[in-house]
Structure formats: structure tokens, C-alpha cells
C-alpha beads as a LAMMPS data file, in Angstrom:
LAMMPS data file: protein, C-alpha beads

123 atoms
122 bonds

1 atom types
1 bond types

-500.0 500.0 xlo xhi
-500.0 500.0 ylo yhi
-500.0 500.0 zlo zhi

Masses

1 110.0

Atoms # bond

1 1 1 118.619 95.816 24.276
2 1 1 117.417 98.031 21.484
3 1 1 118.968 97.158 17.847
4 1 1 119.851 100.437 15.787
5 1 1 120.558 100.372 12.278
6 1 1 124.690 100.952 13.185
7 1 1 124.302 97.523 14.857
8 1 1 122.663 95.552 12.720
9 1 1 125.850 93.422 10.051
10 1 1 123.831 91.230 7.774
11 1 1 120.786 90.771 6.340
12 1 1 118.932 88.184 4.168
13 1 1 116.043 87.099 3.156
14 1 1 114.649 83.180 2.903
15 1 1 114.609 81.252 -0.537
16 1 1 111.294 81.265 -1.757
17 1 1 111.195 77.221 -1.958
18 1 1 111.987 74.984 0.758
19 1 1 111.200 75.944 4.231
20 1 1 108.514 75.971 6.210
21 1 1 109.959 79.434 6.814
22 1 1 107.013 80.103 9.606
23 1 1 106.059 83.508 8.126
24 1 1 109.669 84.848 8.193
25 1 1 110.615 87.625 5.676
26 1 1 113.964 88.145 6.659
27 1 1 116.969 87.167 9.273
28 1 1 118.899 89.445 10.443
29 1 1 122.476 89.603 12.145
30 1 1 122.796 92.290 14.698
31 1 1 126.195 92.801 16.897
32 1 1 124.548 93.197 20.222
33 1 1 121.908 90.525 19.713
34 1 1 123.670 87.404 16.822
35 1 1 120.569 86.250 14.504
36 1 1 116.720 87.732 14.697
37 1 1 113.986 86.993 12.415
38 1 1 111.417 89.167 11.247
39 1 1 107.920 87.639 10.393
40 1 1 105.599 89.639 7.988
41 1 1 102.381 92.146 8.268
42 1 1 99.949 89.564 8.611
43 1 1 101.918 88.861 12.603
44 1 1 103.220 92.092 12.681
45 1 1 106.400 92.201 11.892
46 1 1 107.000 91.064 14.768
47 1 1 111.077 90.668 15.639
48 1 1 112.329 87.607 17.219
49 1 1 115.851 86.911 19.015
50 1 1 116.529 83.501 17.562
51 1 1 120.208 82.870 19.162
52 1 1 121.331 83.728 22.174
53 1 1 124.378 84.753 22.186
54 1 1 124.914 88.470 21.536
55 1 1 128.632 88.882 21.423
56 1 1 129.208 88.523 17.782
57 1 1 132.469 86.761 18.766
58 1 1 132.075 85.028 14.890
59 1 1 132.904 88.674 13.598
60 1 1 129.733 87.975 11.315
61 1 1 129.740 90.673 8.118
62 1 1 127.368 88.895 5.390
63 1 1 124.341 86.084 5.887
64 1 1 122.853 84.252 2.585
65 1 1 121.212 80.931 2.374
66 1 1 122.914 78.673 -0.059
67 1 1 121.518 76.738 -2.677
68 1 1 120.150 73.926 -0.487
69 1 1 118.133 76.353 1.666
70 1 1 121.149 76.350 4.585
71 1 1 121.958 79.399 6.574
72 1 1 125.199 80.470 6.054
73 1 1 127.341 83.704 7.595
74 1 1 130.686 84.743 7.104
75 1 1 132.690 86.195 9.107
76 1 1 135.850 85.669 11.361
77 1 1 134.291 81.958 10.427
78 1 1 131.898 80.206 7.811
79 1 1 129.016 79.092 10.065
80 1 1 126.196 77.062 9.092
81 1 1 122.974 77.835 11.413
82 1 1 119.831 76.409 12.387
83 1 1 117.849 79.773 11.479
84 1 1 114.992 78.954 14.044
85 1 1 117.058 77.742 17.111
86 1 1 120.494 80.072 15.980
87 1 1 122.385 76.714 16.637
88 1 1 125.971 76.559 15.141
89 1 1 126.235 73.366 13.190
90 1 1 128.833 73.761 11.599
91 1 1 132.234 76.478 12.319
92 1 1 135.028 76.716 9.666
93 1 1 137.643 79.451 10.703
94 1 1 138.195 81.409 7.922
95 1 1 141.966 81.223 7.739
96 1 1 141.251 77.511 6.986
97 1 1 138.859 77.659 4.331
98 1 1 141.099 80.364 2.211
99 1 1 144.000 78.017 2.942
100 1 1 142.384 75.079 1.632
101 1 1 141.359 77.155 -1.836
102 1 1 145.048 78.443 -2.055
103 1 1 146.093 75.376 -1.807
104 1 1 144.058 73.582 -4.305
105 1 1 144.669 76.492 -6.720
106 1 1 148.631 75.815 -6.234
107 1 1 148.080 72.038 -7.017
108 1 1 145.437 72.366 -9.946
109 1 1 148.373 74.207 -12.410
110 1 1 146.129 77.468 -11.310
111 1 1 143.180 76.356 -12.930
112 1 1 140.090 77.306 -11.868
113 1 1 137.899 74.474 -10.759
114 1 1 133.752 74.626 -10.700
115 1 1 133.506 73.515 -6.918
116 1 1 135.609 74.294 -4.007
117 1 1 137.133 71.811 -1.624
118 1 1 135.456 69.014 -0.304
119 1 1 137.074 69.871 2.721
120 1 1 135.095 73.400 2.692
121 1 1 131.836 71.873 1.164
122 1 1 130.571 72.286 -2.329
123 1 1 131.068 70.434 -5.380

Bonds

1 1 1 2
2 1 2 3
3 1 3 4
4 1 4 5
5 1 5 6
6 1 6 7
7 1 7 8
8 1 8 9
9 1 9 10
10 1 10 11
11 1 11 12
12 1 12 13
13 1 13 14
14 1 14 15
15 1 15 16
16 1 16 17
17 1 17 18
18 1 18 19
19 1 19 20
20 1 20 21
21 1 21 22
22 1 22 23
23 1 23 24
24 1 24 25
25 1 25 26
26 1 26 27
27 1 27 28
28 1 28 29
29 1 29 30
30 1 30 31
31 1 31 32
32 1 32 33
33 1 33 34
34 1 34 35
35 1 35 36
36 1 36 37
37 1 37 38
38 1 38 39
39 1 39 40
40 1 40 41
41 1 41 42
42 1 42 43
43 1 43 44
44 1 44 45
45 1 45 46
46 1 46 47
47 1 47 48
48 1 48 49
49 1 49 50
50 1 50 51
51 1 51 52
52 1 52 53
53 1 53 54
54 1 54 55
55 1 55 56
56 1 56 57
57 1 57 58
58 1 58 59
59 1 59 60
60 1 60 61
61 1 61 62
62 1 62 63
63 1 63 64
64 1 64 65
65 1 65 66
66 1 66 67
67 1 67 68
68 1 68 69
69 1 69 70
70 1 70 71
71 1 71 72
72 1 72 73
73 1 73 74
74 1 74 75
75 1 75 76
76 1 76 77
77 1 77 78
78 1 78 79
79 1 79 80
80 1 80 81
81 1 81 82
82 1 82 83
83 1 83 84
84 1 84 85
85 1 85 86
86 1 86 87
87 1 87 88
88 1 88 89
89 1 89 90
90 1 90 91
91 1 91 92
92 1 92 93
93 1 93 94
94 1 94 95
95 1 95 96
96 1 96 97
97 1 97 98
98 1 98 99
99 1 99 100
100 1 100 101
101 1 101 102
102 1 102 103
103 1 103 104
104 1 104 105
105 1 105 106
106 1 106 107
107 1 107 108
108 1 108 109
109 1 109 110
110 1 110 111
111 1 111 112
112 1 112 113
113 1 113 114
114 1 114 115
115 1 115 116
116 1 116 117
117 1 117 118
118 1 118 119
119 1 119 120
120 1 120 121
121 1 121 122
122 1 122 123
């Protein structure tokens, strides 16, 4: 299936240490086709369906890589992907993960911590 621009949700570039990010400039997140890479000029740009699911059932709206070079999308859930294999290796619903900050926040005499819950991740 062709990807438009309406279709494609999120997009994001790799860190520029870590990797090996096998000549990838950017990952994608389309609606129709879940995660594609894009490799550079010097193969190119050639596109690349990395998962394969295609249903966006994860409701996906924003992709980043955190600060230990980890995929990461938001969405209906926080996923953490394998960006070469689109693997799901970790799913927190979203409901959860807000629940878990509210309550912290409600316990902590609303001060604002550093981290977020060890439940969620982080430090």
C-alpha cells in the first residue's frame, strides 16, 4: 500500500551515538503500514516496512528515542520497539502510566519529583 503524507503519525530521527543504525536517517510511523525506516542517499533512500502489523491498533501519535538509544511511541500505549524487527518489547497502556504519576504526585505532598515511577521506568 502506498503511504501519503495524511497517513504517516510520527516521525524521528536516530541519536547520533549508539547504534549501529545501518544507514537509517529516520523511522517513521505510518497508520496503514506501523514503523518504516528510511536509509540515506548513499542506498537511496530507500523505505523499508520494519513491522508488520499495519493496523495502528497502539493509536501511535509521537516516536522519539530516549536517552539510552530505545525506541519509544506513544500512543493509546507507551511501547518500547526493536526499531529493526518492529518487535513490541515492552506495552504500558496509557491510562496506567498517567495513573501511576497521579498517584505519586498525590503521595509526594504535590511535589515534583526528577524521575517518574519505577513502575513506568525512569529515574
Amino acid at each position: 500500500a502506498q503511504v501519503t503524507h495524511t497517513d504517516v503519525v510520527a516521525i524521528c530521527a536516530p541519536p547520533l551515538t549508539g547504534g549501529p543504525w545501518q544507514g537509517v536517517i529516520f523511522f517513521y510511523w505510518s497508520r496503514s503500514g506501523g514503523l518504516h525506516s528510511v536509509n540515506g542517499a548513499n542506498e537511496g533512500f530507500k523505505v523499508k516496512r520494519v513491522s508488520a502489523r499495519g493496523d495502528n491498533r497502539d493509536g501511535v501519535a509521537c516516536m522519539a528515542f530516549d536517552a539510552g538509544g530505545q525506541l519509544v511511541a506513544g500512543g493509546d500505549s507507551f511501547l518500547r520497539l526493536d526499531p529493526f524487527t518492529g518487535v513490541v518489547h515492552a506495552r504500558v497502556p496509557t491510562y496506567s502510566f498517567i495513573s501511576s504519576i497521579i498517584w505519586e504526585s498525590s503521595y509526594s505532598g504535590g511535589k515534583r519529583s526528577s524521575g517518574y515511577s519505577a513502575r513506568g521506568g525512569g529515574g
